[in-house]
N, C-alpha and C positions, 0 to 999 in steps of 0.2 A: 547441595542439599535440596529439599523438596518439602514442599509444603503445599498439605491436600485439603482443600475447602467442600465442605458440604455445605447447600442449604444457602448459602451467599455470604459477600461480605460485607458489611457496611467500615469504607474507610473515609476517616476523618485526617488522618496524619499520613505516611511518609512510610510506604511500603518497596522496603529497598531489595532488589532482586540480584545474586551476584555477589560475590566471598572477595573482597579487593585480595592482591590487585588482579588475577587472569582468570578465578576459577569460578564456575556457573552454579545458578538456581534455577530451580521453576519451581511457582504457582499456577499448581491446577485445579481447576475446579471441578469436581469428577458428580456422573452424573448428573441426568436432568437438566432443564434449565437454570442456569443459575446468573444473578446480576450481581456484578461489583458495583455497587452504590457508595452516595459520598459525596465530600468534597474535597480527597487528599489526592495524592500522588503517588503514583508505582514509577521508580526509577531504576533504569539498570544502573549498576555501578562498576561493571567490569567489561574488559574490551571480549567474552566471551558468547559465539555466535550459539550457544547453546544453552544460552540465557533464556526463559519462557514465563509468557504470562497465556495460559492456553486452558479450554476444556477440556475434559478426559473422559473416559470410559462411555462413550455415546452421551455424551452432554454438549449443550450450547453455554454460552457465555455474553452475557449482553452486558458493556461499558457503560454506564451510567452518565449523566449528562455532567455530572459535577467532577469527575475525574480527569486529569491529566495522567497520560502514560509517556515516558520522556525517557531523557538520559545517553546509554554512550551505546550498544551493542545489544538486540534483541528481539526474540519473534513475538508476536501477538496473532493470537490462537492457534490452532489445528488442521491441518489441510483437508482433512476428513468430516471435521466437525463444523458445526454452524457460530457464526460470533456477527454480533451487531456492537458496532461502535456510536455511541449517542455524547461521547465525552469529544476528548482532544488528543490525540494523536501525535508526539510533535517531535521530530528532529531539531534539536535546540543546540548543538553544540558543532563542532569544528570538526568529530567525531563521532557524532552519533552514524549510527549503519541498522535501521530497524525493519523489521519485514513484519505484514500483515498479510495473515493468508485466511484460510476456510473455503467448505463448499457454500459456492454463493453468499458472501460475505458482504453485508451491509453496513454503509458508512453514514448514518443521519448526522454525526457531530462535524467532526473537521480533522482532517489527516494534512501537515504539511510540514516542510523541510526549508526551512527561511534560513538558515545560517551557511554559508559558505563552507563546503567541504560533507553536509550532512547529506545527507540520504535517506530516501523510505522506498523497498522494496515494495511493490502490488503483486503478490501470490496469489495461488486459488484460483478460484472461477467466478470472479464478482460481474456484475452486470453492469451496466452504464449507468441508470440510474442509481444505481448502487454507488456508487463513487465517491457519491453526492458531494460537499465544498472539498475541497484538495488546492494545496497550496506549492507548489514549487521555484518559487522564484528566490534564488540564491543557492537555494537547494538543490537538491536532484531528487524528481519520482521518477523512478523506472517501473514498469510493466516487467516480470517476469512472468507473470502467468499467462492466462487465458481469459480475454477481459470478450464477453461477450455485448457485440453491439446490435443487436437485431433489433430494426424499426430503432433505432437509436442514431441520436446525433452524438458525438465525442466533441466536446468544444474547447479548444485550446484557446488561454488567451492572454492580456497580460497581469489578472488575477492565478491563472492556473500554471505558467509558465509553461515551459516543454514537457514536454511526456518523452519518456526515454524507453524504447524496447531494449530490455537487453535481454537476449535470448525469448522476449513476450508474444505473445500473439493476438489482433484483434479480428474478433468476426464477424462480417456483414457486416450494416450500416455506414452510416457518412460520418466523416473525420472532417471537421472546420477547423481552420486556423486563422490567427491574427496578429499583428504585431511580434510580442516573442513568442508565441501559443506555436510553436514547431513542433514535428513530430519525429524526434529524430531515431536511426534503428542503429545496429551492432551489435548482434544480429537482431532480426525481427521477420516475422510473420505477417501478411494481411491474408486472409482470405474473406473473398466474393465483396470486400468494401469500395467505396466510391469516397475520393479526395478532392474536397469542393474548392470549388476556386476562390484563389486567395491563398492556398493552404501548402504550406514547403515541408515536403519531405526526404530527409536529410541524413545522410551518415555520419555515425560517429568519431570515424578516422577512416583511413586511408583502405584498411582491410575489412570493414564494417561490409556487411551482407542481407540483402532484402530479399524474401522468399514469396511471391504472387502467386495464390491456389486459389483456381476457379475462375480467376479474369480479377480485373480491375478498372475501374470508372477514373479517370485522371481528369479531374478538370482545373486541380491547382500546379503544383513545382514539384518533378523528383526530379533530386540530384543523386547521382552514382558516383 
């Protein structure tokens, strides 16, 4: 099923996305800018990856500070389209599997995946500052997209946990690590960046593969 918002929403309760137990919804929000404002919650409730809470028809979407978007299975925005997340973002279960994507997608609230087994996928083309709080410890964030680091520092650490490439790529700029702040790939991309020292970068198994475009600055740990 599908449900089309104009004009915005203000939610105060419990906007459940997803037909139990396998079959998918989306909420889009079509044209324009449009905010989900609020203090409730958008939860997927089914394990289906075509679950969405996304803009439509050349529209942006901007998450409201008061909202949580949670639950087991599902994307947040549009790969095409613009989304600012100002809420919470949150892999909360054992089986949550969420992706957030857009062109150049901004995170002012807090994206993280603190439960063992959860996951949030990083799509799109966001920027480094764009990132902004991000959580993975327990969790897993993976980098699928194209995280642009120009004139940017990437700082892994033991608030951010690992940063996971899977199939992701980061461009330019310097990547820090510390403590568990690793950056590990299976597969993964660097082009033209510099890995500062101190900083371990790491594969994820045995067959895992790292792809160097344009040179590389090593001044921390890769292991192959």
């Amino acid at each position: 099923s599908t449900l089309t918002i104009l004009k915005g929403l203000t939610l105060n309760g419990t906007l459940r996305i997803g037909y139990p137990p396998t079959s998918a919804s989306s909420v889009l929000f079509s044209t324009g800018s449009q905010t989900l404002a609020g203090t409730g919650e958008v939860k997927f409730v089914t394990n289906s990856a075509s679950n969405t809470l996304a803009p439509s028809n050349s529209g942006s979407l901007t998450i409201g500070t008061g909202i949580t978007v949670h639950g087991w299975v599902g994307t947040i925005g549009a790969a095409a389209l613009g989304l600012v997340n100002q809420g919470t973002i949150w892999a909360d279960s054992s089986v949550s599997n969420l992706t957030v994507t857009g062109t150049s997608w901004c995170n002012t609230g807090v994206i993280q995946a603190t439960v063992a087994g959860s996951r949030i996928g990083l799509a799109g083309t966001p920027t480094t500052p764009c990132l902004g709080t991000w959580h993975g410890v327990v969790g897993k964030v993976e980098l699928v997209g194209t995280l642009d680091n120009t004139a940017a520092n990437l700082v892994l650490d033991s608030s951010t946990g690992p940063l996971w490439l899977a199939s992701g790529r980061i461009n330019r700029g310097t990547i820090s690590g510390s403590d568990i702040g690793k950056l590990n790939y299976g597969p993964g991309t660097l082009d033209s960046s510099t890995v500062a020292a101190g900083t371990v970068v790491k594969p994820t198994g045995s067959g895992s593969t790292l792809t160097i475009l344009k040179g590389l600055t090593l001044n921390g740990t890769l292991r192959i």
